[in-house]
C-alpha positions as CSV (number, residue, x, y, z in Angstrom):
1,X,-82.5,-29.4,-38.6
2,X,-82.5,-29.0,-35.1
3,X,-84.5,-31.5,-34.2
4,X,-82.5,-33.8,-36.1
5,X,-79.4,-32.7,-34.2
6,X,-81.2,-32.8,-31.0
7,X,-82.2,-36.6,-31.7
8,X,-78.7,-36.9,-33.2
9,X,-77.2,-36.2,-29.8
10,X,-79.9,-38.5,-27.8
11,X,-78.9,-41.2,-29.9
12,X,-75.0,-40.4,-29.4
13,X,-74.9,-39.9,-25.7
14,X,-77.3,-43.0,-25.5
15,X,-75.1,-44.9,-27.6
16,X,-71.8,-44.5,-25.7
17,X,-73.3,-45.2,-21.7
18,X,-72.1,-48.3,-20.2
19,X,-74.0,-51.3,-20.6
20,X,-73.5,-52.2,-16.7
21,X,-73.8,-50.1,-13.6
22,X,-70.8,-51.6,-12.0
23,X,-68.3,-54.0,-12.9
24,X,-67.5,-57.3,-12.1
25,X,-65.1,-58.5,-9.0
26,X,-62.5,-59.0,-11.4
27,X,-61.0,-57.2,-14.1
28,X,-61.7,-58.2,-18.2
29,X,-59.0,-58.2,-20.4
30,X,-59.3,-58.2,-24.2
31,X,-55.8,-59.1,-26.4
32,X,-55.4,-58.1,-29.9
33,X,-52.1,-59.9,-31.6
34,X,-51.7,-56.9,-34.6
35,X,-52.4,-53.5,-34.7
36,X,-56.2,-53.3,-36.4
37,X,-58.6,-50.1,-37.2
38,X,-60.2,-49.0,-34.5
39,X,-63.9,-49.7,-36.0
40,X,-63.1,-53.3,-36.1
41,X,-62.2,-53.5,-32.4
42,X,-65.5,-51.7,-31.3
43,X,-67.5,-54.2,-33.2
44,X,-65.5,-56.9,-32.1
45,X,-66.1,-55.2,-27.9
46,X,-69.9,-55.0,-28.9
47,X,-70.0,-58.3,-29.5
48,X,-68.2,-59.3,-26.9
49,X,-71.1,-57.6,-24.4
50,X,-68.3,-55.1,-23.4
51,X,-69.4,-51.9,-25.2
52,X,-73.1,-50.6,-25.6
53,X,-72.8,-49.0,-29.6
54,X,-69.7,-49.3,-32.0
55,X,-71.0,-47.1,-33.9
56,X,-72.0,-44.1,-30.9
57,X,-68.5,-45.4,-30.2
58,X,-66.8,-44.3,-33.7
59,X,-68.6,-41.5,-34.1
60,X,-66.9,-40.1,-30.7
61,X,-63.5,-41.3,-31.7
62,X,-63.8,-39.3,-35.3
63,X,-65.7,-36.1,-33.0
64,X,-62.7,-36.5,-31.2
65,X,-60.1,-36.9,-33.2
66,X,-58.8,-40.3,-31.9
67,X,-56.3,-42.2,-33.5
68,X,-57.7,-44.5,-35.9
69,X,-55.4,-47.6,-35.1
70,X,-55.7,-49.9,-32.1
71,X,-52.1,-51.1,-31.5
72,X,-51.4,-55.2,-30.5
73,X,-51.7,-55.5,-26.8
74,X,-53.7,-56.1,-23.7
75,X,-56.5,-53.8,-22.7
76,X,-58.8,-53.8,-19.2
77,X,-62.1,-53.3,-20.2
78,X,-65.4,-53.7,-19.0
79,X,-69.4,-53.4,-19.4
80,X,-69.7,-50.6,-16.8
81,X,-67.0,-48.0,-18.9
82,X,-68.5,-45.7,-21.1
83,X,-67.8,-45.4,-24.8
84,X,-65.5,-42.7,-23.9
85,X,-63.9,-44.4,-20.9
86,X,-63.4,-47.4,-23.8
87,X,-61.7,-45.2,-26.2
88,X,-59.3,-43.9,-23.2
89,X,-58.4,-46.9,-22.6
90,X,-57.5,-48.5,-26.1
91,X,-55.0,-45.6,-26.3
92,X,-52.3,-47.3,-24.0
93,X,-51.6,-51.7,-23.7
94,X,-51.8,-53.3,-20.4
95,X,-48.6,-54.2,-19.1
96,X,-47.6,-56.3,-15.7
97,X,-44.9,-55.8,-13.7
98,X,-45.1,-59.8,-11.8
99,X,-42.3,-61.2,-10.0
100,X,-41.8,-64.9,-10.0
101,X,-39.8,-66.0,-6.6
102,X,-37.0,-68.3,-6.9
103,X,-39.0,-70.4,-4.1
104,X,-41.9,-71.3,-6.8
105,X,-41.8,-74.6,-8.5
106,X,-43.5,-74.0,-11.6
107,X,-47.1,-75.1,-10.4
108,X,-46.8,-72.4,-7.7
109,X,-45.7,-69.8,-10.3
110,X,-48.7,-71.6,-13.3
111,X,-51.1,-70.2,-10.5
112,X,-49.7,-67.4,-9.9
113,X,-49.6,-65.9,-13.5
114,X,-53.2,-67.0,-13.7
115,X,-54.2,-65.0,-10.7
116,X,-53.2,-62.2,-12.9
117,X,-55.0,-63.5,-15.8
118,X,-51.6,-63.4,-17.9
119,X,-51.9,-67.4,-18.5
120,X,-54.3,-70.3,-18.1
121,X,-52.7,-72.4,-15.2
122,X,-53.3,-75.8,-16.6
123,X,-51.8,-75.1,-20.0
124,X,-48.5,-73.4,-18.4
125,X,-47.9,-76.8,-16.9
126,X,-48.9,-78.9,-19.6
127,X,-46.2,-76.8,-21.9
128,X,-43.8,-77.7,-18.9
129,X,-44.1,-81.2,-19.0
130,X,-43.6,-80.9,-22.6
131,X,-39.7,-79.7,-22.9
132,X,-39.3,-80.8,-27.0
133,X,-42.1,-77.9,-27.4
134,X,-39.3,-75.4,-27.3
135,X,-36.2,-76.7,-28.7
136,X,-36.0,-74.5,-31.4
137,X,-35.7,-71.7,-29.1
138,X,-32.8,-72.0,-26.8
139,X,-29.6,-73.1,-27.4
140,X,-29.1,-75.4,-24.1
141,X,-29.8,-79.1,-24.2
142,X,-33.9,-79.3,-22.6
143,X,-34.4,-82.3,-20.2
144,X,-37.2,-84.7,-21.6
145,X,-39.9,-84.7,-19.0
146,X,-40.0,-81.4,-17.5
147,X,-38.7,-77.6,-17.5
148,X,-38.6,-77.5,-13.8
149,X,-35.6,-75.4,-12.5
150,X,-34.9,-74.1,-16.1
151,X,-37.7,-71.4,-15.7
152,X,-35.4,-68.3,-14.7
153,X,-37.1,-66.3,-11.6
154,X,-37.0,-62.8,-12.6
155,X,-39.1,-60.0,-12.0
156,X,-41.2,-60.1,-16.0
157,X,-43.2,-57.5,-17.7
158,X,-46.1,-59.3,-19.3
159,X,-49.9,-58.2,-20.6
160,X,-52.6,-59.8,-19.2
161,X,-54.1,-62.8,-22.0
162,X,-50.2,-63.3,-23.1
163,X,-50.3,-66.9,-22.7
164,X,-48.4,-69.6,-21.4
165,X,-45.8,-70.4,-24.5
166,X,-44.5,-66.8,-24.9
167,X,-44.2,-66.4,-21.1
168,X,-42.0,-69.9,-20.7
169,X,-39.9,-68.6,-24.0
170,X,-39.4,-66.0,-21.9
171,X,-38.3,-67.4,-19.1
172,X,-36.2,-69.7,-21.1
173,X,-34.8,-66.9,-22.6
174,X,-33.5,-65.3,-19.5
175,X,-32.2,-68.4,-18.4
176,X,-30.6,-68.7,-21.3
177,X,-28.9,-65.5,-20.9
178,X,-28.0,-65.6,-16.7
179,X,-27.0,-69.2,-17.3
180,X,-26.0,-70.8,-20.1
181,X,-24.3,-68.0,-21.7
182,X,-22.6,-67.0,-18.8
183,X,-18.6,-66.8,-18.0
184,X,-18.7,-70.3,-16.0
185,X,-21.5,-72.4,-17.8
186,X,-21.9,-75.7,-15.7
187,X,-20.7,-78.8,-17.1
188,X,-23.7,-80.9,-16.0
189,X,-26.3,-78.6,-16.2
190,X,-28.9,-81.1,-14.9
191,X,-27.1,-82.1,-11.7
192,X,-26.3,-78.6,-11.1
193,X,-29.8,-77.2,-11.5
194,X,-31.1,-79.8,-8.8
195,X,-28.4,-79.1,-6.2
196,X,-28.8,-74.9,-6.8
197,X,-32.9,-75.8,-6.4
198,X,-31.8,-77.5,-2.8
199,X,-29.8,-74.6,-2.0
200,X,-32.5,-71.8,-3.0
201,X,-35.1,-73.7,-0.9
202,X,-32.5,-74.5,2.5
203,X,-29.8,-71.2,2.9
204,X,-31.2,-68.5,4.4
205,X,-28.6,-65.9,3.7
206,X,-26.5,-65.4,0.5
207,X,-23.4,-66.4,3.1
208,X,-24.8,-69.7,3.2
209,X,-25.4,-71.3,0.1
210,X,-21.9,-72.6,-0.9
211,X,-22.0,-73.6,2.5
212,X,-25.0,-75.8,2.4
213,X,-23.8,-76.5,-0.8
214,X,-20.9,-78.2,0.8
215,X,-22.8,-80.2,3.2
216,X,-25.1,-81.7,0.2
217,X,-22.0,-82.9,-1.4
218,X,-20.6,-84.0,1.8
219,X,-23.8,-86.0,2.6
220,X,-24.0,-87.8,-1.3
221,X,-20.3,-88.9,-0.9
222,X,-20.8,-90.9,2.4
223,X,-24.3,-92.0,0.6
224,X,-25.9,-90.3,3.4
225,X,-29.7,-89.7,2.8
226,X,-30.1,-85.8,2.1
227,X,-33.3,-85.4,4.6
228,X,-34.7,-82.1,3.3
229,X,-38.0,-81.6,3.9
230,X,-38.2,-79.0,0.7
231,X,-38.3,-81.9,-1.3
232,X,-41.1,-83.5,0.4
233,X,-43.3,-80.5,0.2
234,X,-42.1,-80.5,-3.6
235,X,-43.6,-83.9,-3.8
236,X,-46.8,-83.2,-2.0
237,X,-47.1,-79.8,-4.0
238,X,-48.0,-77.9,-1.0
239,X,-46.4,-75.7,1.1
240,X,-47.0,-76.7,4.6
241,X,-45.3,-77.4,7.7
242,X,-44.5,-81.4,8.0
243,X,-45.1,-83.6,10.4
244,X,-43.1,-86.1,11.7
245,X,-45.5,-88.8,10.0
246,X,-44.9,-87.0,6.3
247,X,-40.5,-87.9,6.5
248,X,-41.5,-91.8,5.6
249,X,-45.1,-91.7,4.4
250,X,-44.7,-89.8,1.2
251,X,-43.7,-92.3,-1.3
252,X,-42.1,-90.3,-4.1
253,X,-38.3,-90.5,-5.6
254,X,-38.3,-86.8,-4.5
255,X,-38.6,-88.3,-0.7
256,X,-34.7,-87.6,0.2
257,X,-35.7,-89.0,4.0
258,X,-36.3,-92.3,2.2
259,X,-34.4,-92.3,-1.1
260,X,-30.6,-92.0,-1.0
261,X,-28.9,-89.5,-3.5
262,X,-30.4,-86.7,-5.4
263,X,-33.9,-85.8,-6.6
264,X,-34.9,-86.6,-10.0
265,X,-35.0,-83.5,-11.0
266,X,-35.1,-79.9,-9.6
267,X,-37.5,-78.4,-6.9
268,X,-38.2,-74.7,-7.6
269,X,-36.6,-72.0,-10.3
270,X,-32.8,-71.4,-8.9
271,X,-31.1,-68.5,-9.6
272,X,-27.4,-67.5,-10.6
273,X,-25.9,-67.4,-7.1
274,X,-27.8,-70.9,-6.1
275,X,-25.8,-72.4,-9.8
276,X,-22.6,-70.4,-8.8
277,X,-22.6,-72.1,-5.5
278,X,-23.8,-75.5,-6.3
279,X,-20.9,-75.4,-9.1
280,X,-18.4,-74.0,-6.3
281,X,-19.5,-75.8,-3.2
282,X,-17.4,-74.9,-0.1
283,X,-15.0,-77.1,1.1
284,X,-15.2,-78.3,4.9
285,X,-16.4,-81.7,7.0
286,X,-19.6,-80.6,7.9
287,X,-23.0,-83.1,7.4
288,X,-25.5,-81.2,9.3
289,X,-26.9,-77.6,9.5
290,X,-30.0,-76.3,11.2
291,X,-30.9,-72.5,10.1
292,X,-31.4,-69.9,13.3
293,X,-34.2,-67.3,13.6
294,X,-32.6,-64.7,12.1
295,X,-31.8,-66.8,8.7
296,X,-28.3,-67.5,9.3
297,X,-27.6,-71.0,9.3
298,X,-25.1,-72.8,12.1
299,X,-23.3,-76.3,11.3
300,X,-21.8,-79.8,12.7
301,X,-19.6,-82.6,11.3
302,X,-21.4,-84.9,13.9
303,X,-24.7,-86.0,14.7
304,X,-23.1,-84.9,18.2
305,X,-22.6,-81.5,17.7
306,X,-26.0,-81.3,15.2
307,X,-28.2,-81.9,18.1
308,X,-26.1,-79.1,20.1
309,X,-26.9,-76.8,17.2
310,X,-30.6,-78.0,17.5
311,X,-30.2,-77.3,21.2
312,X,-29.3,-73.5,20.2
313,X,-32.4,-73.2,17.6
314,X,-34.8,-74.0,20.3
315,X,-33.6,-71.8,22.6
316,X,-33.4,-68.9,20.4
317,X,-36.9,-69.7,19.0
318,X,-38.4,-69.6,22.9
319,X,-36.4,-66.1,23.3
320,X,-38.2,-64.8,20.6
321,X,-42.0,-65.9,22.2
322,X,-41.1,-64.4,25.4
C-alpha cells in the first residue's frame, strides 16, 4: 500500500510540473466563450501544449477542493506554470484596462489592441471598412465605406482574445450613448464628425477647439483650402513630421493643401467636446492660427498678422532650446 502511494505521489507531482523551464517573451492567452467543467478545459490546455497532465491536473483540483467550473473569459497561461500555478489562474478572467486616444484613427488603435492581443489587427479594420456589418446594433445612421470617427475613444475594459466585432460594438455602443443620444444630437452627423476629427487633431487646449472650430468654418465659406497637415499624415497613415515636399506630393482627397473643402471622411475618433464645438463653432474673422509651445493656440484674420503669429512661435520655440 505504501508503495502504491509512494508511486501515487511520483506520478502526481510529476504530472503537474511545467512542461517549460521559462516562458515565452510574450504572454498566451486562452478564451473560453461559456462556463465549461473544469476537466474539459485541462484536456483542451494539454492539448494545446500548455499543461503537462489533465489528469495530475484534476486530481489536484478535487485534492484541493477547487471549484469544478471554469467560468467564460480570458486566461494567461503558459507551458512554464505548474498544474497548480494553472489551476490558480483559471480561478479569476483576464481583464484589460486599454485606453484608446482620441488622436488614433482606427489603424493606429487596430494595432494597438493587437499589441495587447485583445484583437487581430487586420480583421479590426476589415470590420471597419465594412459599416452594414453592424446595423442592427446602433440606432444612428452608419456611413457606407468606413466607421472612421464613429469609434468612441474611451478608456475600455476588454479580455485578451475578445476579438475585433465585440470590441467595435463596443465602441459603437459608447458612441452611441456620448453622442447620438445625447441632449444636442448633431443634425449632420457626418459633417460634424469630420470637422470635430480636425479639431481633436489641431487645438491644443480645451479653450481652443470652438475656436479653431471657427476658423475651419471661416476658411470653407471663402473656399479657402483648409491646409492641415493632420490630414496628410491621415492619408500617409503615419505619424511623422512633414516636409515641405509632402503639402503637394500626397495625392489623396484627404490632401486639404491641395483639395478645397472638407475631407471625405473623418481623421481620428473625436470626442464629445471636439462634436460640441464643431456643432457650436465660435464666432469671429479669424483664417489662421499657429499653436505655441505651451499648447495654447494664437490667431489672425490676415495672412499679415499670421506670419506675425509665426514670428512669435519661433521665438518662443528658440527660448525654450536655450
Amino acid at each position: 500500500m505504501l508503495i502504491v502511494l509512494a508511486f501515487g505521489g511520483i506520478w502526481l507531482i510529476n504530472g503537474i510540473r511545467p512542461l517549460a523551464t521559462k516562458a515565452g517573451p510574450q504572454k498566451s492567452y486562452v478564451r473560453y466563450e461559456k462556463t465549461l467543467r473544469l476537466p474539459a478545459v485541462l484536456d483542451d490546455l494539454q492539448k494545446r501544449g500548455m499543461l503537462r497532465n489533465a489528469l495530475a491536473t484534476r486530481l489536484l483540483a478535487l485534492l484541493e477542493r477547487r471549484a469544478s467550473t471554469v467560468p467564460a473569459g480570458s486566461y494567461a497561461i503558459n507551458p512554464a506554470m505548474s498544474g497548480e500555478e494553472v489551476l490558480r489562474q483559471l480561478r479569476n478572467p483576464v481583464y484589460l484596462f486599454i485606453r484608446f486616444p482620441e488622436t488614433n484613427w482606427a489603424n493606429r488603435t487596430a494595432h494597438l489592441l493587437a499589441n495587447y492581443d485583445v484583437v487581430d489587427a487586420d480583421e479590426y479594420m476589415d470590420l471597419v471598412h465594412n459599416p452594414s456589418e453592424f446595423a442592427n446594433d446602433v440606432s444612428f445612421p452608419l456611413p457606407k465605406d468606413s466607421l472612421e470617427g464613429y469609434l468612441y475613444p474611451e478608456r475600455y475594459e476588454l479580455p485578451p482574445l475578445d476579438g475585433a466585432r465585440a470590441v467595435i460594438e463596443m465602441q459603437l455602443k459608447e458612441f452611441e450613448k456620448n453622442v447620438w443620444n445625447a441632449p444636442n444630437r448633431p443634425k449632420d452627423l457626418k459633417r460634424t464628425l469630420i470637422v470635430a476629427s480636425l479639431v481633436q487633431l489641431e487645438a491644443g487646449k480645451d479653450v481652443d477647439r470652438p475656436m479653431i472650430a471657427g476658423v475651419i468654418e471661416n476658411r470653407l465659406k471663402k473656399k479657402m483650402p483648409l491646409q492641415i497637415d493632420a490630414t496628410i499624415l491621415y492619408a500617409l497613415q503615419k505619424w511623422r513630421r512633414l516636409s515641405f515636399k509632402d503639402y503637394h506630393a500626397v495625392k489623396s482627397p484627404y490632401n486639404t493643401y491641395t483639395v478645397k473643402g472638407l475631407p471625405p471622411g473623418p481623421i481620428c475618433s473625436p470626442d464629445a467636446k471636439d462634436i460640441e464645438a464643431a456643432m457650436y463653432p465660435a464666432k469671429h474673422d479669424y483664417l489662421y492660427y499657429v499653436a505655441l509651445p505651451g499648447g495654447r493656440s494664437i490667431y489672425a484674420a490676415t495672412y499679415k498678422d499670421h506670419l506675425k503669429n509665426v514670428a512669435i512661435r519661433k521665438a518662443a520655440l528658440k527660448e525654450i532650446k536655450r
